[in-house]
MITORTI-633722 format. One line per 3 residues: number of its first residue (from 1); for each residue x, y, z of C-alpha. Coordinates in Angstrom, 3 decimals, always signed. Layout:
N
NUM	X,Y,Z  ...
***
This chain:
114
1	+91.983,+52.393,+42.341  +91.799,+55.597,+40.294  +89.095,+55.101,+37.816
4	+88.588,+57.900,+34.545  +85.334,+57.768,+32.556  +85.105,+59.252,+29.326
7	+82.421,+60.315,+26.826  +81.151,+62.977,+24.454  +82.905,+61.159,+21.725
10	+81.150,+60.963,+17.994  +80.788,+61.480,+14.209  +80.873,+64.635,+13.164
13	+81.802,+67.200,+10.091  +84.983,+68.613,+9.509  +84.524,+72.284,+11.074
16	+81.968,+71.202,+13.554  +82.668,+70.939,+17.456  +82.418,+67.917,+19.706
19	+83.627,+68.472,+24.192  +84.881,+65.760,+25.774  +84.359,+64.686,+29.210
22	+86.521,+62.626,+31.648  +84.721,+61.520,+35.120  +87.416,+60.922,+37.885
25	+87.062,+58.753,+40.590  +89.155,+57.463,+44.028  +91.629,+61.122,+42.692
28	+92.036,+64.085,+44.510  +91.313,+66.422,+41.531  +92.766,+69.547,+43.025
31	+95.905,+68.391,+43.208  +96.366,+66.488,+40.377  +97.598,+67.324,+36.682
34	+95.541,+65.769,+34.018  +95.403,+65.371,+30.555  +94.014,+64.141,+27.073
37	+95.692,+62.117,+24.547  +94.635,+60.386,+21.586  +95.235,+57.351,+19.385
40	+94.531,+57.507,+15.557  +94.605,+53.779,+13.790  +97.969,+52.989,+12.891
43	+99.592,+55.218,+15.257  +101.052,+55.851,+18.269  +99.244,+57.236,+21.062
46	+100.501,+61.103,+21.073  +99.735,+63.978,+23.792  +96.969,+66.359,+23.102
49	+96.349,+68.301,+26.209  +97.577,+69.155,+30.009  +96.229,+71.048,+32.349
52	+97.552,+71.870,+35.658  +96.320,+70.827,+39.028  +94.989,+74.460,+39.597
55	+93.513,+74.888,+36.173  +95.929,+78.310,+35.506  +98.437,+76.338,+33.372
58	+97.713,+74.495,+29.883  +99.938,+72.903,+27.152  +98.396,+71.626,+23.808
61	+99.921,+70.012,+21.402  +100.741,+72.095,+18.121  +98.223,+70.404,+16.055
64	+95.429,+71.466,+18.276  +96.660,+75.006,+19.511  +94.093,+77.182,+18.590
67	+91.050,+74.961,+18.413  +91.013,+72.963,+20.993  +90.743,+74.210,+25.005
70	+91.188,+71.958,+27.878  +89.647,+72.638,+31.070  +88.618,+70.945,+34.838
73	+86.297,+71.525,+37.232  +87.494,+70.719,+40.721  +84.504,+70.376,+42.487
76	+83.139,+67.841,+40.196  +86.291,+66.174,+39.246  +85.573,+66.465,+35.584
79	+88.214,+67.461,+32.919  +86.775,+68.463,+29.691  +88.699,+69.005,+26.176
82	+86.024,+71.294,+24.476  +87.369,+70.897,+20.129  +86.181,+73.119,+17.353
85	+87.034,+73.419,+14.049  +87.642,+69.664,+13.753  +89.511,+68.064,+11.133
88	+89.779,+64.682,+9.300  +92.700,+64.036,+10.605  +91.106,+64.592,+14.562
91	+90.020,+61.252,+14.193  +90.907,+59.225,+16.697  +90.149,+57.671,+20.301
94	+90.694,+60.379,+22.730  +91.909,+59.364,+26.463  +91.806,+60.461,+30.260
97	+95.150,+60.479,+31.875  +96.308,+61.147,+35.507  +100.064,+61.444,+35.067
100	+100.505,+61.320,+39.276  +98.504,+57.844,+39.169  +99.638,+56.630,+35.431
103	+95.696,+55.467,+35.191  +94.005,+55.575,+31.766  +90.291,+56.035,+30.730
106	+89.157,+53.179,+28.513  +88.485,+56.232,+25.475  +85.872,+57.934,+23.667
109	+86.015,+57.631,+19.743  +85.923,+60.582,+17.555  +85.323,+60.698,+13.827
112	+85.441,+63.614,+11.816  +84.039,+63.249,+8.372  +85.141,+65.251,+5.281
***
């Protein structure tokens, strides 16, 4: 069973910068797609990030272009969403996804104070 680990999560100031880390386990990393979404109270869970299998193809979502950067390592099966310039409206719990496996992370909260 495919099992994703997040953390890095946290309060901080608009403008500030938090990065995100998602531990994969029982996933072949190389070959796999992931990605981050994230869930702000009251709303639907919404895409924020995807990164290829390789690591040479990302998509963000165009609320985060610009400021946030996703990124894997292979070798340690690690995805990371690195965010600066946060905003109030960042707030949210962010999630691990494998899309080939459908598996979730159980989510790291992040609150961005104005």
């Amino acid at each position: 069973q495919v099992q994703l680990v997040e953390s890095g999560g946290g309060l901080v100031q608009a403008g500030g910068s938090l990065r995100l880390s998602c531990a994969a386990s029982r996933i072949t990393f190389s070959i796999n797609t992931m990605a981050w979404y994230r869930q702000a109270p009251g709303k639907e869970r919404e895409s924020v990030a995807f990164i290829s299998s390789s690591g040479g193809s990302t998509n963000y979502a165009d609320s985060v272009k610009g400021r946030f950067t996703i990124s894997k390592d292979n070798a340690k099966n690690i995805v990371y969403l690195q965010m600066n310039s946060l905003k109030p409206e960042d707030t949210a719990v962010y999630y691990c996804y494998a899309p080939t496996y459908r598996a979730w992370g159980r989510g790291t909260q992040v609150t961005v104070s104005s």
